[in-house]
KOLDO-779451 format. One line per 5 residues: their letters; for each residue z negated, y negated, x negated of N, C-alpha, C. Coordinates in steps of 0.2 Angstrom, whole numbers, plus 5000, padded with zeros to 4 digits. Layout:
<recs>
A	Z:Y:X:Z:Y:X:Z:Y:X; ...
</recs>
This chain:
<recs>
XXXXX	4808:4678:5244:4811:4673:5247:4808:4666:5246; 4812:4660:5245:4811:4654:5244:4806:4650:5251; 4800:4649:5248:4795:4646:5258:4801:4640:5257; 4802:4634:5255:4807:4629:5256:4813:4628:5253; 4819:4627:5257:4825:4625:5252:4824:4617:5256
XXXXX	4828:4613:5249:4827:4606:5249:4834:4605:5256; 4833:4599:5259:4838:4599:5264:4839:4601:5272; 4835:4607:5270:4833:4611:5277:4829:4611:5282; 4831:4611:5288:4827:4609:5295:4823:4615:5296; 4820:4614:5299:4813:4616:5304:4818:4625:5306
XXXXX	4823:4622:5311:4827:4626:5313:4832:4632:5307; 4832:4628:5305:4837:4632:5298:4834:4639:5295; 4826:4635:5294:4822:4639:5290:4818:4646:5295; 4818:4644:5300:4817:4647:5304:4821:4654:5306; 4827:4653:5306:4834:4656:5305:4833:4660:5300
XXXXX	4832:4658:5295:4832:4660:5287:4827:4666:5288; 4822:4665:5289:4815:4669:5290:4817:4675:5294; 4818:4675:5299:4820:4678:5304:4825:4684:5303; 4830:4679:5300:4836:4686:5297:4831:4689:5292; 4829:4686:5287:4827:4690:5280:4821:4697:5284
XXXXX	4818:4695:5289:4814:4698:5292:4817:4704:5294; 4824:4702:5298:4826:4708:5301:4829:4713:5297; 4831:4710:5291:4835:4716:5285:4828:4719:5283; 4823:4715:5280:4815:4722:5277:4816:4728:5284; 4816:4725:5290:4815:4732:5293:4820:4734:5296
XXXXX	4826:4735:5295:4831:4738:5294:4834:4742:5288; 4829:4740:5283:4828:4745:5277:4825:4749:5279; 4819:4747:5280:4812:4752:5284:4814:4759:5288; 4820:4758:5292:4822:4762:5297:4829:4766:5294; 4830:4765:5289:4835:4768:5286:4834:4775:5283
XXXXX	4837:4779:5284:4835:4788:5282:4833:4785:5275; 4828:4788:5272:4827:4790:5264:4831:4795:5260; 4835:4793:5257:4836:4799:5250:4833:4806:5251; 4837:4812:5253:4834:4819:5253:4830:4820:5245; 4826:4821:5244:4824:4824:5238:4826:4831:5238
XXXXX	4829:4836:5233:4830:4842:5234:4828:4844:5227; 4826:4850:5229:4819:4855:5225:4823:4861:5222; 4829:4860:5216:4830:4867:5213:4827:4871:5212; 4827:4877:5218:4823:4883:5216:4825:4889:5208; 4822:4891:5206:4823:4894:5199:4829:4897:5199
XXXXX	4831:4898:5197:4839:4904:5197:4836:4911:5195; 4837:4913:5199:4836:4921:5200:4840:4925:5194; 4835:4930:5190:4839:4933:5186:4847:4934:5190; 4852:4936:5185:4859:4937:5189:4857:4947:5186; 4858:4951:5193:4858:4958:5191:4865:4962:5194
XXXXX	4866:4967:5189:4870:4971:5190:4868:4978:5193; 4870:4984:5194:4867:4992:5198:4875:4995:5192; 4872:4999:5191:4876:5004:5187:4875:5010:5191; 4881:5014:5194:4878:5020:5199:4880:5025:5193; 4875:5031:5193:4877:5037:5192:4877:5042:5198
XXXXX	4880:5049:5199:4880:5052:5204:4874:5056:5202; 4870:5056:5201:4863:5061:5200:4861:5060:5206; 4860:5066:5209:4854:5067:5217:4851:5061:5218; 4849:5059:5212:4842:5055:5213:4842:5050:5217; 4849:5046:5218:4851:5040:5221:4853:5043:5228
XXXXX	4853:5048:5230:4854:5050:5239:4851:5046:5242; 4845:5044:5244:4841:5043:5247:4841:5032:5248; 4847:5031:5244:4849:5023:5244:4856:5019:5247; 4855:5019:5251:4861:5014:5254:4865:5010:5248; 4870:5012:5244:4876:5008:5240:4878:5004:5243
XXXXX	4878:5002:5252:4880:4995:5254:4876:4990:5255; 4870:4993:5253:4865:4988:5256:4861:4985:5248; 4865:4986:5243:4866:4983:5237:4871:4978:5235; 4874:4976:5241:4881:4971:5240:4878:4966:5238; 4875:4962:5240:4872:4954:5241:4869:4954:5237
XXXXX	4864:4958:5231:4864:4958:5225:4865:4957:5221; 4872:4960:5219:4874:4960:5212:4880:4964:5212; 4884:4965:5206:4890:4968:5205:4889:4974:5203; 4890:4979:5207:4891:4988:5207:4897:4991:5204; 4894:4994:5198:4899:4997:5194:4897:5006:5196
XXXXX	4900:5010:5196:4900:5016:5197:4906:5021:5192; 4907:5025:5195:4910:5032:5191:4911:5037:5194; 4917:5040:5194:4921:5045:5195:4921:5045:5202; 4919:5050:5207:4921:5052:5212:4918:5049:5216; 4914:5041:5216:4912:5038:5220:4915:5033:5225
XXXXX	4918:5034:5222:4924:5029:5228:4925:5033:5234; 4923:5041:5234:4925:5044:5241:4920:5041:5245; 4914:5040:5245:4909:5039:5248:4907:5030:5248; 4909:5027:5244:4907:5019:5244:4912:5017:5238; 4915:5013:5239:4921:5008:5233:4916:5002:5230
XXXXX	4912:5004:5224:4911:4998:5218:4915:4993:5217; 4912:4988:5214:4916:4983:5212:4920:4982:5207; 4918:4990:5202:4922:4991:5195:4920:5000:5194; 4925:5004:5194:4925:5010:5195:4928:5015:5187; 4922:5018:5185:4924:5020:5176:4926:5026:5179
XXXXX	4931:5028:5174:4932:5036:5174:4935:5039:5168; 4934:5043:5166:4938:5046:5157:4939:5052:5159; 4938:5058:5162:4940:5062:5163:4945:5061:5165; 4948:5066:5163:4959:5066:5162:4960:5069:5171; 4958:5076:5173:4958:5075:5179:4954:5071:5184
XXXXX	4948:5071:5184:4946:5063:5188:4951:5057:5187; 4953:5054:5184:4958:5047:5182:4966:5050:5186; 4967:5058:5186:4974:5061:5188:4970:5059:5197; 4966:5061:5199:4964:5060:5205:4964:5053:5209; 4960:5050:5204:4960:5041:5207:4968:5040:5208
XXXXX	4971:5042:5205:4979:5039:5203:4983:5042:5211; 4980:5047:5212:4984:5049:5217:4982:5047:5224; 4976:5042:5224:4973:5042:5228:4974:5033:5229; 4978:5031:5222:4978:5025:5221:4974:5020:5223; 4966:5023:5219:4961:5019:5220:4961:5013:5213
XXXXX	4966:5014:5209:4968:5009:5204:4968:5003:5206; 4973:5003:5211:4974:4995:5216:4973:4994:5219; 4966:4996:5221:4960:4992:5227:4955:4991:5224; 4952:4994:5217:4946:4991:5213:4946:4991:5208; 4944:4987:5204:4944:4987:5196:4944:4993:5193
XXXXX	4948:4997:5189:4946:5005:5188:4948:5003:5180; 4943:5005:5176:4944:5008:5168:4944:5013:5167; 4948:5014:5161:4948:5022:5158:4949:5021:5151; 4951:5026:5147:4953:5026:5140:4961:5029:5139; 4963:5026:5135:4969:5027:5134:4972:5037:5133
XXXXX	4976:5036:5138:4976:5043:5139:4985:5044:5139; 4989:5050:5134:4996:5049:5136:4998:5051:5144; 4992:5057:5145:4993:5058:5154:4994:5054:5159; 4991:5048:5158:4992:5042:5164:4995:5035:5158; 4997:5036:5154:4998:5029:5151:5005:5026:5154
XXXXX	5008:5028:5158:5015:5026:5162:5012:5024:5171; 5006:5027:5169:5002:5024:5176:4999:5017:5180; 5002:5014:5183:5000:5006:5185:4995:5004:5186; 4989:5000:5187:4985:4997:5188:4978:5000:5184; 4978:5003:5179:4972:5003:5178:4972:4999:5170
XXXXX	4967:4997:5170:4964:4994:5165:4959:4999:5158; 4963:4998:5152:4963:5002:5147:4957:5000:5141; 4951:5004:5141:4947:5000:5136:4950:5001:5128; 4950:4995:5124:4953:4995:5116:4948:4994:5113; 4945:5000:5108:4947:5004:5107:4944:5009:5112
XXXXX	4946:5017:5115:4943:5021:5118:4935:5022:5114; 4930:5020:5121:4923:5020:5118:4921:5032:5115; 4925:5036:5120:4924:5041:5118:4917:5044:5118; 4915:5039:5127:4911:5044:5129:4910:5047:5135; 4905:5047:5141:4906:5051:5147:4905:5046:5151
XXXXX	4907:5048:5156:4909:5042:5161:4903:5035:5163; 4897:5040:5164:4890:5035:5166:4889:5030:5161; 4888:5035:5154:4885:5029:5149:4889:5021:5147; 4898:5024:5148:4903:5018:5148:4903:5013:5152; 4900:5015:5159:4900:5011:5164:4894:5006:5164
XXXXX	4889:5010:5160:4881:5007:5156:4884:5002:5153; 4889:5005:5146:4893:4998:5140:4893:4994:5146; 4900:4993:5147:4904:4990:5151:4901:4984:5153; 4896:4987:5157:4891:4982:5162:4887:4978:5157; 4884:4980:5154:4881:4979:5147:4885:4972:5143
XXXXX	4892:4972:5141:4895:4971:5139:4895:4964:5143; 4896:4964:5150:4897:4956:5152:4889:4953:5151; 4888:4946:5148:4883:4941:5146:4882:4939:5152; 4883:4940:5160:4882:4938:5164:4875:4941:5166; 4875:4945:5164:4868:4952:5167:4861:4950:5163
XXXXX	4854:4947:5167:4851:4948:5164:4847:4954:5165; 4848:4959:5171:4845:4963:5173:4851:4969:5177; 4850:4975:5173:4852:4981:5174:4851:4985:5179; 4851:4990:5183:4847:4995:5187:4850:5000:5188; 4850:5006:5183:4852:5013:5182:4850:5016:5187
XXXXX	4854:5020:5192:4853:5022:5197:4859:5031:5198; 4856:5035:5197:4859:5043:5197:4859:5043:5190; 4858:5042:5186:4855:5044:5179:4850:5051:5176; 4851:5056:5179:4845:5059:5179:4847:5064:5174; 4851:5064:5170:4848:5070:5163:4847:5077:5166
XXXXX	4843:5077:5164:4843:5085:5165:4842:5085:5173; 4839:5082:5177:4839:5083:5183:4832:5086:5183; 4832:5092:5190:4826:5095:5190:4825:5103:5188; 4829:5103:5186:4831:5112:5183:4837:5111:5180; 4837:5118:5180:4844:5121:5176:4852:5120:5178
XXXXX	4851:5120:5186:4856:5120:5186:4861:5113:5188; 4867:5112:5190:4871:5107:5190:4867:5101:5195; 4866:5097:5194:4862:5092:5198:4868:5084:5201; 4874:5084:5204:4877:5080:5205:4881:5080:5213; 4878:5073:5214:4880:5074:5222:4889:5076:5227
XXXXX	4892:5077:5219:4899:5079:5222:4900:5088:5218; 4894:5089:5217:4895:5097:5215:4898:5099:5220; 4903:5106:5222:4906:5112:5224:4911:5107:5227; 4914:5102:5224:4919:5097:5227:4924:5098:5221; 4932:5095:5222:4936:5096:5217:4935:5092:5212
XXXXX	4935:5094:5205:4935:5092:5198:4927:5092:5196; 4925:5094:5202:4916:5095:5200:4912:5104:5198; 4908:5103:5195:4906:5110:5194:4903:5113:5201; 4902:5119:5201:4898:5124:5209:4890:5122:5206; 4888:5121:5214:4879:5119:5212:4876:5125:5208
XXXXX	4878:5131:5209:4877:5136:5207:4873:5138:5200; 4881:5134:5197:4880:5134:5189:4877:5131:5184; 4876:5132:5179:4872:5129:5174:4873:5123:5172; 4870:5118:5173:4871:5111:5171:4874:5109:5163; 4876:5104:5164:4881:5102:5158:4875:5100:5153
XXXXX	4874:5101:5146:4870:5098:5142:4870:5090:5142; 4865:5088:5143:4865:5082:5145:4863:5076:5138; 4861:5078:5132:4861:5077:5127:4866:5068:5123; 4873:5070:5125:4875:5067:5124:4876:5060:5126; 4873:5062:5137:4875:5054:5138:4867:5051:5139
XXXXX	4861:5054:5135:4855:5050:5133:4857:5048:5129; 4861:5050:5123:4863:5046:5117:4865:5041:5117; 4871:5042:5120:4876:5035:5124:4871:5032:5128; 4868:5033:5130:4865:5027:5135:4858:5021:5134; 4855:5028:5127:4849:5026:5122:4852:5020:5117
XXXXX	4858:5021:5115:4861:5017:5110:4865:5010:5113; 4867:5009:5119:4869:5002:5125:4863:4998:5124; 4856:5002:5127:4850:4999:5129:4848:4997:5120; 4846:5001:5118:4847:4997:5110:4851:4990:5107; 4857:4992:5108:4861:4987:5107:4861:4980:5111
XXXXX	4856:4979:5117:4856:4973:5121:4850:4972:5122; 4844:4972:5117:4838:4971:5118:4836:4966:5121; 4840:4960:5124:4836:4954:5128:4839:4957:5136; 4843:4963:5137:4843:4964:5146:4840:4967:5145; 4838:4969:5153:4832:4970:5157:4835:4979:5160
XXXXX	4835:4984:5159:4836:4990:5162:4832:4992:5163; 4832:4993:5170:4827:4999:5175:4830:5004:5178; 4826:5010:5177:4830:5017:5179:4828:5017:5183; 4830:5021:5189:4827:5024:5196:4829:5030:5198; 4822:5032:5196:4823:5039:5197:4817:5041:5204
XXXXX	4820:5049:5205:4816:5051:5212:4810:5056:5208; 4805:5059:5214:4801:5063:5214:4801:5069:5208; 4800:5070:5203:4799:5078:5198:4805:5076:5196; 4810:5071:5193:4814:5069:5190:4811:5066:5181; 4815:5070:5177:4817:5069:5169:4815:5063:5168
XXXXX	4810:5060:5164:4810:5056:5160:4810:5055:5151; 4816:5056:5149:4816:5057:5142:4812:5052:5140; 4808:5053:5135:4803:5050:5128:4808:5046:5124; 4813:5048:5126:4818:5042:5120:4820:5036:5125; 4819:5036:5131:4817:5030:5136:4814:5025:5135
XXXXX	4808:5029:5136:4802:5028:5138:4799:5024:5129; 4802:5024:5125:4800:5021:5117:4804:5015:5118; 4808:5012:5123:4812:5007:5121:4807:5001:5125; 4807:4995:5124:4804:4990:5125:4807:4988:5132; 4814:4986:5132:4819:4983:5136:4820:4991:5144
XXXXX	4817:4994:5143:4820:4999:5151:4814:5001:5153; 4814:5003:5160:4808:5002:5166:4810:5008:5168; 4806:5012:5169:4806:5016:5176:4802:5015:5181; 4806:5017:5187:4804:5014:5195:4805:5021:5199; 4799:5022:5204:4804:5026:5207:4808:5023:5213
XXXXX	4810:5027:5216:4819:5024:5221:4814:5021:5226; 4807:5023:5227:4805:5020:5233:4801:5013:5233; 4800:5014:5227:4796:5005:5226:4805:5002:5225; 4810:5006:5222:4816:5003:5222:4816:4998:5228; 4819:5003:5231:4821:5001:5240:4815:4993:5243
XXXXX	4810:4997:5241:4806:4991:5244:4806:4986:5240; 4807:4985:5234:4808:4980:5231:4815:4975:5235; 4820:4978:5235:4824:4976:5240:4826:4976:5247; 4820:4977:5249:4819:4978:5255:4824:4982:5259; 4827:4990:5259:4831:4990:5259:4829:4998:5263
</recs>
């Protein structure tokens, strides 16, 4: 600010002073500009359910606020995922009848048995595998996922016999019986994790559960068990 303007009274100047005085500290007293602190962005995670035992022991509701839950086959009786796989011809006759098609995203493979059926969404081309490892693709498949977590996954389980928590239920085998050679959906599920070597897959398994060596050699998948699980997400 100018000490003298030409022309100007004693009063004038004083006036001048005064105001200019009163706008600096009316700046002074004005809120400041929040600074705001972007905190990192959190990997984006998805949960892949399989029915294996091994996932009893975990609340599927209290995985919402996470991430996007994909599942398979008979799991809608007990919790509705965000996208529900199924390829077996009677499993997919059931959801139909149950018209779980149009309440949650449901996949399948092109089948003449339901091809006149509404609401389900048809993979092109049919992957022409088992339910869990397609739901593995699937989720695999969206670029949104930096981190995966396989959960009822267990292969061979803990013996011989059928290890799935809808055994002696309809379209499922008796606990009784001889488990299904599990061979197949390692393969399937060994070849996803191969083909996405920059995601992050963590399996979670329980207590004297199967840990295939064909895993265990991939760089990109974690084993956990369900309880550091849980407490990792405090849950």
């Amino acid at each position: 600010m100018k000490k003298y303007i030409p022309g100007e009274t004693k009063e004038q100047r004083k006036a001048r002073k005064n105001l200019a005085k009163a706008k600096k500290q009316s700046l002074k007293l004005q809120p400041q500009p929040e600074v705001i602190t972007t905190a990192p962005t959190k990997s984006k995670i998805a949960f892949v359910v399989g029915n294996g035992t091994s996932r009893e022991p975990i609340s599927l509701h209290s995985l919402k606020p996470f991430g996007k839950i994909y599942g398979c086959n008979a799991l809608y009786r007990d919790f509705m995922p965000d996208c529900l796989v199924a390829v077996d011809t009677k499993m997919v006759l059931e959801l139909n009848k149950a018209g779980i098609q149009h309440k949650v995203e449901t996949w399948t493979n092109p089948n003449r048995a339901y091809s006149h059926m509404t609401g389900f969404n048809f993979f092109q081309p049919s992957k022409g595998w088992s339910s869990g490892p397609t739901a593995l693709w699937h989720a695999s498949d969206m670029t949104d996922y930096d981190t995966i977590y396989i959960l009822g996954f267990d292969f061979e389980g803990t013996g011989q016999l059928v290890n799935n928590i809808y055994s002696d239920t309809q379209n499922y085998k008796a606990s009784y019986e001889k488990a299904t050679y599990f061979g197949n959906w390692l393969k399937q599920t060994v070849i996803t994790c191969q083909n996405n070597p920059k995601k992050r897959y963590i399996r979670v398994l329980g207590e004297s559960f199967f840990t295939p060596p064909e895993l265990t050699k991939l760089e990109n998948v974690e084993n956990i068990h369900v309880r550091d699980f849980k407490k990792s997400f405090d849950i």
